[in-house]
C-alpha positions as CSV (number, residue, x, y, z in Angstrom):
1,X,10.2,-17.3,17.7
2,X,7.0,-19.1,16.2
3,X,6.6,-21.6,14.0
4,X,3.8,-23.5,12.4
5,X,4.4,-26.4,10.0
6,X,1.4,-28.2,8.3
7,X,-0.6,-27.4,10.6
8,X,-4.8,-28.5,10.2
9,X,-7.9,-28.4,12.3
10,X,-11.3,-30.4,12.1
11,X,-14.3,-29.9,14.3
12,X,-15.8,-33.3,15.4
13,X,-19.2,-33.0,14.1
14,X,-18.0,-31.0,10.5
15,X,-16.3,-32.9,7.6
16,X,-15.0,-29.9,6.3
17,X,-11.0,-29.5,7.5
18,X,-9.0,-25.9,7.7
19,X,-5.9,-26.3,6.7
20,X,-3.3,-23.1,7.7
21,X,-0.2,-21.7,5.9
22,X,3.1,-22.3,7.3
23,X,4.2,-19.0,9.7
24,X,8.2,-18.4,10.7
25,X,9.0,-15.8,13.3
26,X,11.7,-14.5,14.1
27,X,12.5,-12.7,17.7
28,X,9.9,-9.5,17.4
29,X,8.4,-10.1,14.3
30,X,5.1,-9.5,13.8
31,X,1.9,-10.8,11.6
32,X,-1.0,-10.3,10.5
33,X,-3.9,-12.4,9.4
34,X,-6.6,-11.4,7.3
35,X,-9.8,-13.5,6.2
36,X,-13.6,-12.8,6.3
37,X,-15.7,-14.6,8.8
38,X,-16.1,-18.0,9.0
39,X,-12.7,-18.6,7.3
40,X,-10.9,-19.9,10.7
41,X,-9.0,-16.8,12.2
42,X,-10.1,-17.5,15.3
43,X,-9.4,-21.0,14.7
44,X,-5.7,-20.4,14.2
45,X,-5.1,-17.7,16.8
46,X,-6.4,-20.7,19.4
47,X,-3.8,-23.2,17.8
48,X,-1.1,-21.1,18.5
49,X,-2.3,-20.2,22.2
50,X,-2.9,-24.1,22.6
51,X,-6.7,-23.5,23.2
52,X,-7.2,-26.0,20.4
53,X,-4.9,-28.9,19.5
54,X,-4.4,-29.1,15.8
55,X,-5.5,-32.6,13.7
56,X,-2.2,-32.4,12.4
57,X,0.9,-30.2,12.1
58,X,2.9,-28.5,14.7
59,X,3.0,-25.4,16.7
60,X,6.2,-24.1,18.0
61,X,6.8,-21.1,20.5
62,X,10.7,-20.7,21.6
63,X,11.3,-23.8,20.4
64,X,9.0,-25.8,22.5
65,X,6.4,-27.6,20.1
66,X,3.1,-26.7,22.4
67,X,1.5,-30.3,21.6
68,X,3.5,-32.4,23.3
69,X,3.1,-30.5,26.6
70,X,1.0,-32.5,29.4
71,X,-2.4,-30.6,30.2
72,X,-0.8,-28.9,33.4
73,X,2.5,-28.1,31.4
74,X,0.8,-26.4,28.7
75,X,-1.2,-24.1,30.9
76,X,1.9,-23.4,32.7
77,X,3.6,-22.4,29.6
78,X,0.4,-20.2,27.9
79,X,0.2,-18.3,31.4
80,X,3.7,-17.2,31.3
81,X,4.5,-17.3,27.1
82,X,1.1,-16.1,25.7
83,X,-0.6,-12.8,26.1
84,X,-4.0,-13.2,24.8
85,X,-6.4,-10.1,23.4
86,X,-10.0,-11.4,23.0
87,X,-12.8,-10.0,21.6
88,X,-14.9,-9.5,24.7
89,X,-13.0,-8.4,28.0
90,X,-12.4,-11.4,30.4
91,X,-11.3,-9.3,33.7
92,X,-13.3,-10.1,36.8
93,X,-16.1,-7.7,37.0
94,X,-16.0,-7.5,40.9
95,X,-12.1,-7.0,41.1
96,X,-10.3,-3.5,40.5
97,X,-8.4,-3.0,37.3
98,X,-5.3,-3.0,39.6
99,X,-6.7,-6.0,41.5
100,X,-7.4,-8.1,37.8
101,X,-3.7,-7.3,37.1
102,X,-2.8,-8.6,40.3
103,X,-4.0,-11.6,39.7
104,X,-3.1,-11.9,36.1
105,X,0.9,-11.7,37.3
106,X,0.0,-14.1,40.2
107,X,-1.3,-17.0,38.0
108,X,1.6,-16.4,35.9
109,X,3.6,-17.2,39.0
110,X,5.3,-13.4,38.2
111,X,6.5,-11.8,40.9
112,X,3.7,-8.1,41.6
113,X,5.7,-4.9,41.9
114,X,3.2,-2.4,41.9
115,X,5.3,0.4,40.4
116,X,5.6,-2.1,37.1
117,X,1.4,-2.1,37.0
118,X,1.7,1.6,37.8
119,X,3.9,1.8,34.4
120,X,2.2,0.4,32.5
121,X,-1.3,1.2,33.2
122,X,0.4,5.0,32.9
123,X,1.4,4.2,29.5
124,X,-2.2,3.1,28.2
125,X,-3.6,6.1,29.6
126,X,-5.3,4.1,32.7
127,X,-3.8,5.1,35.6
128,X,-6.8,7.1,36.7
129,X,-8.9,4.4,37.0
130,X,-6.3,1.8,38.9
131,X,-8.8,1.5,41.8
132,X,-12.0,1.7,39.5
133,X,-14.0,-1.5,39.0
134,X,-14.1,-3.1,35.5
135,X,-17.7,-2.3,35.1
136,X,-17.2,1.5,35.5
137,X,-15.0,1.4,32.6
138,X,-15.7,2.8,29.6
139,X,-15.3,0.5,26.3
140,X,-12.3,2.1,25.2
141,X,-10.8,1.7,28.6
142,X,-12.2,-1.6,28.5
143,X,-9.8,-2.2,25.0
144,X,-6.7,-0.9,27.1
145,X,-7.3,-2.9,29.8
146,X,-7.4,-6.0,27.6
147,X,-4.0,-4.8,26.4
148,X,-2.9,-4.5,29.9
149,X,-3.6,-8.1,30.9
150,X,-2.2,-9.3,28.2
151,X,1.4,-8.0,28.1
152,X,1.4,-7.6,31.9
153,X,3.5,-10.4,32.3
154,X,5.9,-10.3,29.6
155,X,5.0,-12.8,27.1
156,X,7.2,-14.3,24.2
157,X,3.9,-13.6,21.8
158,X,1.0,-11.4,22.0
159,X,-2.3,-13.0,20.0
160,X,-5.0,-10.5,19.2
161,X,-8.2,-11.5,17.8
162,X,-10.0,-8.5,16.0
163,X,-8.7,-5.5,18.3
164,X,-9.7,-2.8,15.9
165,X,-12.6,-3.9,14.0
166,X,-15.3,-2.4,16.2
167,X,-13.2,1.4,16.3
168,X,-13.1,4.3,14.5
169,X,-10.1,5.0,12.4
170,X,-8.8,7.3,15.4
171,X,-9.2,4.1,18.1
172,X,-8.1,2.0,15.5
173,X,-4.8,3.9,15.2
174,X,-4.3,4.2,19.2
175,X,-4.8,0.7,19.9
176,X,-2.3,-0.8,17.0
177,X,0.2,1.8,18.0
178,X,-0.4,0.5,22.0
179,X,0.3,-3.4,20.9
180,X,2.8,-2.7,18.4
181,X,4.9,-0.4,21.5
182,X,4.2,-3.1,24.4
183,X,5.3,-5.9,21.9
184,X,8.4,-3.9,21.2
185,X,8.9,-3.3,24.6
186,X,8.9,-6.7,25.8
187,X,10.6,-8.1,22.9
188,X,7.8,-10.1,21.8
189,X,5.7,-11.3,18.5
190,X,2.5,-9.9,17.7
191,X,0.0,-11.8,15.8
192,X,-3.0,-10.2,15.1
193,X,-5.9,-11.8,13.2
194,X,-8.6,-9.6,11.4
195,X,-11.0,-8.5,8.8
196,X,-9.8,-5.2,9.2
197,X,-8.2,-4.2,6.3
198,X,-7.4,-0.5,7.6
199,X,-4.3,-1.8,9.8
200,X,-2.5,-4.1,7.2
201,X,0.4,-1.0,6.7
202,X,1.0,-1.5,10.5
203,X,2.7,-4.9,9.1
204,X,5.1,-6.4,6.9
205,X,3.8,-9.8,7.1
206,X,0.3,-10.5,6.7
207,X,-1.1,-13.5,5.2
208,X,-4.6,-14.3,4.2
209,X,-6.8,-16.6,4.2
């Protein structure tokens, strides 16, 4: 479940404030969030991980309202709550794509069964390159592996910032079908946040801004 409830931003040196609509998720739900550049997508998809902490309004994941977590609490919640897709891929260059999921379940505190990673890096079409390094990846491997780190460890919502808008319509369809079937499988929301008007049939909400 996710909530969001009057919920602004303001950057320190700008007088300019975002201000976000209201979101209410229920269990599996999904969203997405359309808006050119510059109109705060990225903004909002980093108040609901906690990245950023609004200047007003609240953010609530499974009924825990993120903001009034301590530092060392919220980070302890993201890493085992939030899967995050960024733009650019943030594995560890020198570590194995096995190795960076590894890690990714070990600073989760989740417990590493290797036939789990196995699974899943079967079902994003990795498997043959579990032992590769992340810099021998192609970018479409690159993509999947994204996907992989964040849904690894079974969070309660996925956040996706602009997955699709550097693929072709073939990608395109590959990768929302991948995010849609890991958030389904581990019962959790998807939020995705785009200017890629080509996936809004993939959702029932989408809101823009």
């Amino acid at each position: 479940m996710v909530q969001t409830s009057n919920l602004t931003f303001k950057y320190k040196k700008k007088e300019a404030v975002f201000s976000f609509p209201s979101v209410n998720l229920q269990e599996q739900e999904n969203l997405l969030i359309l808006g050119k550049s510059g109109i705060g997508k990225t903004t909002f998809l980093h108040l609901l991980a906690g990245i950023l902490k609004p200047f007003s309004g609240s953010v609530v994941i499974d009924k825990i309202d993120i903001n009034t977590l301590s530092h060392s609490q919220l980070d302890k919640f993201r890493g085992k709550n939030i899967g995050l897709i960024f733009q650019k891929n943030h594995a560890v260059k020198s570590l194995s794509v096995f190795d960076n999921l590894k890690a990714r379940l070990f600073f989760s505190r989740e417990t590493i069964k290797r036939s789990e990673i196995d699974f899943l890096l079967e079902q994003l079409d990795l498997i043959e390159t579990k032992n590769s390094k992340v810099n021998e990846l192609s970018e479409g491997q690159l993509q999947r592996l994204g996907i992989a780190m964040a849904v690894v460890h079974r969070p309660k919502i996925i956040l996706a910032d602009e997955p699709t808008s550097s693929l072709d319509d073939e990608n395109c369809n590959i990768v929302m079908r991948l995010l849609q079937q890991q958030a389904q499988k581990n019962k959790a929301n998807l939020v995705v946040i785009t200017h890629d008007i080509r996936i809004t049939s993939s959702f029932k909400n989408v809101i823009t801004l």
